[in-house]
C-alpha positions in Angstrom: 73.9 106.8 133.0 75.4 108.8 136.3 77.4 111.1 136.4 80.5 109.2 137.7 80.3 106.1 134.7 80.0 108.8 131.8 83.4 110.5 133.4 84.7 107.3 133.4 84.0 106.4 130.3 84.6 109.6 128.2 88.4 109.6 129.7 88.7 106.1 128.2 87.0 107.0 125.1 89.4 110.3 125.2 92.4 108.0 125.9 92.1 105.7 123.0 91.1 108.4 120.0 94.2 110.2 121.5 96.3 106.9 120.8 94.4 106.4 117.8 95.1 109.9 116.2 99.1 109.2 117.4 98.7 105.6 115.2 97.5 107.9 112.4 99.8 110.1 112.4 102.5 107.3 112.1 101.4 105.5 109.3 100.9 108.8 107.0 105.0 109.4 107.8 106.3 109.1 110.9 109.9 107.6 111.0 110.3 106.9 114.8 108.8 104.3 116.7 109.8 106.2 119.9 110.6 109.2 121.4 113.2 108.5 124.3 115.0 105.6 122.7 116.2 104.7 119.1 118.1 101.5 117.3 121.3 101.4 118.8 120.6 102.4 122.4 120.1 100.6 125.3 117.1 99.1 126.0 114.9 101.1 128.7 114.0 99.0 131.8 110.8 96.8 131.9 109.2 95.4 135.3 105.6 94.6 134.1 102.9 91.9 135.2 101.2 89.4 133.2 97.7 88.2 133.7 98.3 85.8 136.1 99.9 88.3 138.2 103.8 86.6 137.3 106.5 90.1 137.1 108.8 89.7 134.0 111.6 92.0 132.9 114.0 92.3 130.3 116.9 91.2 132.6 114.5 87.5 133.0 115.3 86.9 129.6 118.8 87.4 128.9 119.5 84.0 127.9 117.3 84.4 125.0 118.8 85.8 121.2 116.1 87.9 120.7 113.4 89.8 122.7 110.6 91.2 121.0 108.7 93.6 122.6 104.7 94.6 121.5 103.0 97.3 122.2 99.1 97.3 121.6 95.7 97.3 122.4 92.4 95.4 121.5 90.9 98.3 120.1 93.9 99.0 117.6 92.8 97.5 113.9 96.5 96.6 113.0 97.5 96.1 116.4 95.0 93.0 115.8 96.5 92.0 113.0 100.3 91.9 114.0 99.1 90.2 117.3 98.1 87.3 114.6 101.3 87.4 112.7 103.3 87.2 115.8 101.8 83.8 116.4 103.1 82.6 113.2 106.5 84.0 114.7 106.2 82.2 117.6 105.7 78.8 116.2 108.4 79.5 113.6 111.4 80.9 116.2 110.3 80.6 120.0 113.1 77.2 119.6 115.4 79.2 117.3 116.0 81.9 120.7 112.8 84.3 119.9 110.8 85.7 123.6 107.9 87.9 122.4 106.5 90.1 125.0 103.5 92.0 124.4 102.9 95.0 126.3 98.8 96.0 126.4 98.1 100.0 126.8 94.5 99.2 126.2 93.8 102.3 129.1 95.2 104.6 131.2 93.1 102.8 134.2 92.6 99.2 133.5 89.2 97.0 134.9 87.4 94.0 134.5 86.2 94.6 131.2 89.1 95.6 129.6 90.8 92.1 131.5 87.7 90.1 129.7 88.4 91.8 126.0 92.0 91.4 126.3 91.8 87.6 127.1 89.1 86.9 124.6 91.3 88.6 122.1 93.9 86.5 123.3 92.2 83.5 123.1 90.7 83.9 119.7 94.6 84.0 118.4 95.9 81.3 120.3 98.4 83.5 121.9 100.7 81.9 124.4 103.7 84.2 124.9 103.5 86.5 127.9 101.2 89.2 127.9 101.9 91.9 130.7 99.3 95.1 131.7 100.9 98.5 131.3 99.1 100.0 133.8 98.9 103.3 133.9 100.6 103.5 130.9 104.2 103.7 132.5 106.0 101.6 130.3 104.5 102.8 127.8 105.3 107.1 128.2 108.6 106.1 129.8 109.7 104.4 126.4 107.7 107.0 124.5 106.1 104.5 122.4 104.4 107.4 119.3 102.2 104.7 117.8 100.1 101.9 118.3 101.1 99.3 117.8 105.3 99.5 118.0 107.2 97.1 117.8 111.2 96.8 119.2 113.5 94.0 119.1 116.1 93.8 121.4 119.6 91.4 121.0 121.2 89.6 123.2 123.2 92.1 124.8 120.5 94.4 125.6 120.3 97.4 122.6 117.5 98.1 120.2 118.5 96.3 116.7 115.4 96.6 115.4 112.1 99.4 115.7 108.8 99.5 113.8 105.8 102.2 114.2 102.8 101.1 113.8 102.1 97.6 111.0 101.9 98.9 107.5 101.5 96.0 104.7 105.0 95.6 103.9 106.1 94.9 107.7 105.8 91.3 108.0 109.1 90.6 105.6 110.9 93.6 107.1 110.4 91.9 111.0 111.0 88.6 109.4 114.5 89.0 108.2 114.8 91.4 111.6 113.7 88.4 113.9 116.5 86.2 111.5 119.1 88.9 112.2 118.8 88.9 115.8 118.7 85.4 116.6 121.5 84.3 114.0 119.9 82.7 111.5 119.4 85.3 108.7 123.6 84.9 108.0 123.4 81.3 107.7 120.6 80.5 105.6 120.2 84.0 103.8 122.9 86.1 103.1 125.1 83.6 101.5 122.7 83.7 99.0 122.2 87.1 97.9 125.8 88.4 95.9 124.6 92.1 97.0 122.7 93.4 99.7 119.0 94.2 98.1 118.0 98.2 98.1 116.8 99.1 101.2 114.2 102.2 101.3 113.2 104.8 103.9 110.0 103.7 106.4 108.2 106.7 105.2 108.7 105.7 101.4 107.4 102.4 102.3 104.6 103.3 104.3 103.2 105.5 101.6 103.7 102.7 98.8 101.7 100.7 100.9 99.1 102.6 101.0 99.1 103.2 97.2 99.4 99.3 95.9 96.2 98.8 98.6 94.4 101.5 97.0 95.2 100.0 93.4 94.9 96.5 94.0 91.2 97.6 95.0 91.2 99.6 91.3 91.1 103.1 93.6 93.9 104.7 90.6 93.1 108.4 91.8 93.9 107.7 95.5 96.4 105.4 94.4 98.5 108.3 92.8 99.0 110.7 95.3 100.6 108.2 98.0 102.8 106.3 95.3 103.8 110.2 94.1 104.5 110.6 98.0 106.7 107.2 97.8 108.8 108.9 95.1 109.7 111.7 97.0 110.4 110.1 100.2 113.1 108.1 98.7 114.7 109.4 95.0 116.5 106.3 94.4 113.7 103.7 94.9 112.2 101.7 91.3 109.8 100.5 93.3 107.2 103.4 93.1 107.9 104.4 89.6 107.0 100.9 88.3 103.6 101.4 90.1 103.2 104.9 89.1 103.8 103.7 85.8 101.1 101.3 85.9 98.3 103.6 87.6 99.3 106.5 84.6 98.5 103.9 82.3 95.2 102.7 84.2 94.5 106.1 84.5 95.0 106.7 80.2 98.6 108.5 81.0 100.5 106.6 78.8 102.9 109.8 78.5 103.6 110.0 81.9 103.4 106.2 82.4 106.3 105.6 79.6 107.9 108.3 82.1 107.5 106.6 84.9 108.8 103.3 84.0 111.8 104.9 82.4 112.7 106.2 85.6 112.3 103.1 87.2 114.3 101.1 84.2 117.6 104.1 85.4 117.3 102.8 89.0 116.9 99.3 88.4 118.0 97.7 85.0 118.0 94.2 86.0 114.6 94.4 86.7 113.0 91.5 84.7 109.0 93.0 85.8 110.8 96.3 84.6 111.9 95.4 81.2 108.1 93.3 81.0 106.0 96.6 81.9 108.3 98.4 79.7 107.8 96.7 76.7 103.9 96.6 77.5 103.7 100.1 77.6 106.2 100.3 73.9 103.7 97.8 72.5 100.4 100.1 73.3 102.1 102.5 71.6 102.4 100.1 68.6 106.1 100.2 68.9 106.5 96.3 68.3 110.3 96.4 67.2 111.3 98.5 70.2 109.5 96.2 72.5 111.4 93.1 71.3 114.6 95.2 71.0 114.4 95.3 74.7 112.9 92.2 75.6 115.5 90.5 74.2 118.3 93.0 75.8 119.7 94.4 72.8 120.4 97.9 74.1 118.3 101.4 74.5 115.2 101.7 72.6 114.9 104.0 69.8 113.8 107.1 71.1 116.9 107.1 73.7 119.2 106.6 70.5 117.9 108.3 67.9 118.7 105.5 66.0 116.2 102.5 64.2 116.2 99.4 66.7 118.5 96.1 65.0 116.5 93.7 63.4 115.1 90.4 64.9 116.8 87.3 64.6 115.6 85.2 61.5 116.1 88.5 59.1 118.7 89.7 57.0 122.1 90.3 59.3 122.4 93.6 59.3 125.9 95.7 57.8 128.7 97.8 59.0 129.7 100.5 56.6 132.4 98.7 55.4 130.0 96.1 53.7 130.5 93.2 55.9 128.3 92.0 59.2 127.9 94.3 61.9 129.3 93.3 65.2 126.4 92.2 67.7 125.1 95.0 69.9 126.9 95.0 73.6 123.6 93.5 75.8 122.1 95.6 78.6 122.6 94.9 82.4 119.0 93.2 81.6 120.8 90.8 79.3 123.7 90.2 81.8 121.6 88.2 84.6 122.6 85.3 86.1 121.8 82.3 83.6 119.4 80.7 85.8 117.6 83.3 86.8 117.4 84.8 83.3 116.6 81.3 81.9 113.3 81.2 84.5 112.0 85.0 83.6 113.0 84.9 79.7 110.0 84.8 77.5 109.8 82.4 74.5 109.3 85.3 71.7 109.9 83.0 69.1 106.0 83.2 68.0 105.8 86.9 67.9 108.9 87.3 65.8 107.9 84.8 63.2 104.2 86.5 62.8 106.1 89.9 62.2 108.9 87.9 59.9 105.7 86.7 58.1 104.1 90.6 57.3 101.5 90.2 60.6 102.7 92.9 62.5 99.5 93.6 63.9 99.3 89.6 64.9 102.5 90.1 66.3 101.4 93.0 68.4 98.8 91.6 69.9 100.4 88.0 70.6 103.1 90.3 72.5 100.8 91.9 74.2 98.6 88.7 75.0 102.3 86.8 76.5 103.1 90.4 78.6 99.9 91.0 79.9 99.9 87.2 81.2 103.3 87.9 82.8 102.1 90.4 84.0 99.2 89.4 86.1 101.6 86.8 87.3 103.2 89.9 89.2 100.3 91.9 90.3 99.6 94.0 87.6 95.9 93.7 85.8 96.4 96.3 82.3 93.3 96.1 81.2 89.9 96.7 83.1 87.9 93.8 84.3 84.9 93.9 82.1 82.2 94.0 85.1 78.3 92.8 85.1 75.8 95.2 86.8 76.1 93.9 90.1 79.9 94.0 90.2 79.9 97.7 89.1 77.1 98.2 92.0 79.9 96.4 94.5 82.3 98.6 93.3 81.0 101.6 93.8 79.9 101.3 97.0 83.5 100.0 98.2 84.8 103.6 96.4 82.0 105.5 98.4 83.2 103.6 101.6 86.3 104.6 101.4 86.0 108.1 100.7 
């Protein structure tokens, strides 16, 4: 190799670990997608070329709802796999007012090989919304794009209502209802549904949970923990990474701190149904049956909160107020307080469990509980007890672990 093709190619090798240490850097926390404009500004000029050599800029599409604009590159993993998704969103909203234009920053000095990967890359996805060359990188350092890929989506009237660094897992909802938001359809067909507006948690907190249900969806518990721990922290008022944290401690053999864990998610978010179920799993492997049903069947705090022996299931003897006649029926939790249908769906038929501990079985009972909540569940992404592996499967395992170390 002269002298002259290994310059050329080390400053293009340079460029793109430089972007790819900036991609890094955003995923493990960053909460800006760029550095010289935010949501709620004015979108920064854009006079680009596509392949063909056609100029497009922002002020071409004004007649459309919604621009989305894409920064990436070929050589960007998730920039890949956005490129694939935003295919979907083509199809789904190009007619609803949706222009996507992606921006490529493959180099800082573009040629015929980088022309021949983009377009086979293009090809492969069936991509046919404009793709324009940032060349030089313009574009690009004049928006101050801090990962790749970023994604912005611009309304109708020219600001930012929408920015996303880099693609973690959980991004394809979030740019969903964004893309909804921005070309009017989100308020017809979606908020008239929802009585309250759902929680909405910081990027970081959601980047980092990310990371940790990949990690434990792949049984990885120990590197798990430490970004679902991160998740906590990042945002204080979020159930969501409690209820996994809960469920790693108790992969882990934590039940202490798992019965912590999901206690603190239970204080954010009562009404959780997956909640109440990992709960009462975790109550039940402590062999605490009657709390368990107690609070499946939303009859108030558990024992250990009150200090107090949980109220007998129904089919026994009612119990007595002090004055000798039947005590009045305990005021139901927010649980217990769902919407009919709703409840009616997620409600579990515990009429087997309470006649086997009626009967005397209450080890029976204990593990037909356990049997219906570990079923439940698996339905919602949580596996309590190890798969019981062959030799090969342990072997396959392993060398996944050893991977991703």
């Amino acid at each position: 190799m002269n002298s002259v093709v290994f310059r050329r190619v080390f400053h293009r090798s340079f460029i793109a670990l430089t972007l790819v240490g900036i991609m890094t850097f955003s995923v493990s926390g960053a909460a800006a997608a760029f550095k010289n404009i935010k949501v709620g500004d004015r979108a920064l000029p854009l006079q680009l070329q596509d392949l063909g050599g056609q100029e497009h800029t922002l002020e071409k599409y004004r007649e459309s709802k919604a621009v989305l604009l894409f920064f990436w590159a070929t050589w960007s993993e998730r920039s890949l796999k956005e490129l694939a998704d935003l295919t979907k969103f083509q199809e789904q909203y190009a007619d609803k007012g949706l222009q996507i234009l992606a921006v490529n920053v493959e180099n800082q000095t573009m040629d015929d090989e980088d022309i021949a990967q983009i377009k086979s890359v293009l090809e492969e996805n069936g991509v046919s919304f404009p793709v324009l060359i940032d060349k030089g990188l313009q574009t690009y350092n004049e928006w101050g794009v801090i990962a790749t890929p970023t994604t912005a989506i611009i309304s109708s009237e020219g600001v930012v209502a929408f920015d996303l660094s880099s693609y973690p897992s959980s991004a394809y909802l979030d740019m969903d209802e964004a893309i909804r938001k921005a070309v009017g359809l989100y308020v017809e067909e979606e908020k008239q549904e929802v009585a309250e507006p759902s929680y909405v948690p910081t990027r970081e907190a959601l980047l980092h949970l990310g990371l940790g249900k990949r990690h434990a969806e792949k049984d990885f518990m120990t590197k798990a923990l430490p970004e679902l721990q991160k998740a906590a922290v990042a945002d204080s008022g979020w159930a969501e990474p409690h209820v996994y944290l809960a469920f790693v401690h108790f992969r882990m053999g934590d039940r202490e701190k798992a019965m912590e864990s999901i206690e603190k998610a239970y204080q954010l978010e009562p009404e959780s149904t997956r909640t109440i179920w990992l709960q009462s799993y975790l109550l039940v492997s402590e062999e605490k049956v009657d709390e368990a049903i107690a609070l499946l069947q939303g009859q108030g705090k558990t024992e250990e909160e009150t200090g107090e022996p949980v109220s007998e299931s129904p089919g026994s003897a009612p119990a007595m107020s002090a004055a000798g006649g039947e005590a009045a029926a305990p005021e139901p939790t927010a649980a217990a307080k769902r919407s009919g249908e709703d409840a009616a769906e997620e409600s579990l038929d515990l009429s087997e469990v309470i006649a086997l501990k009626d009967a005397g079985k209450a080890g029976e009972a204990a593990s037909a509980l356990e049997e219906l909540l570990s079923g439940k569940l698996a339905e919602a992404g949580f596996t309590m007890k190890k798969k019981t592996m062959n030799a090969m499967e342990k072997m396959k395992l392993m060398m996944q672990k050893k991977q991703a170390q």
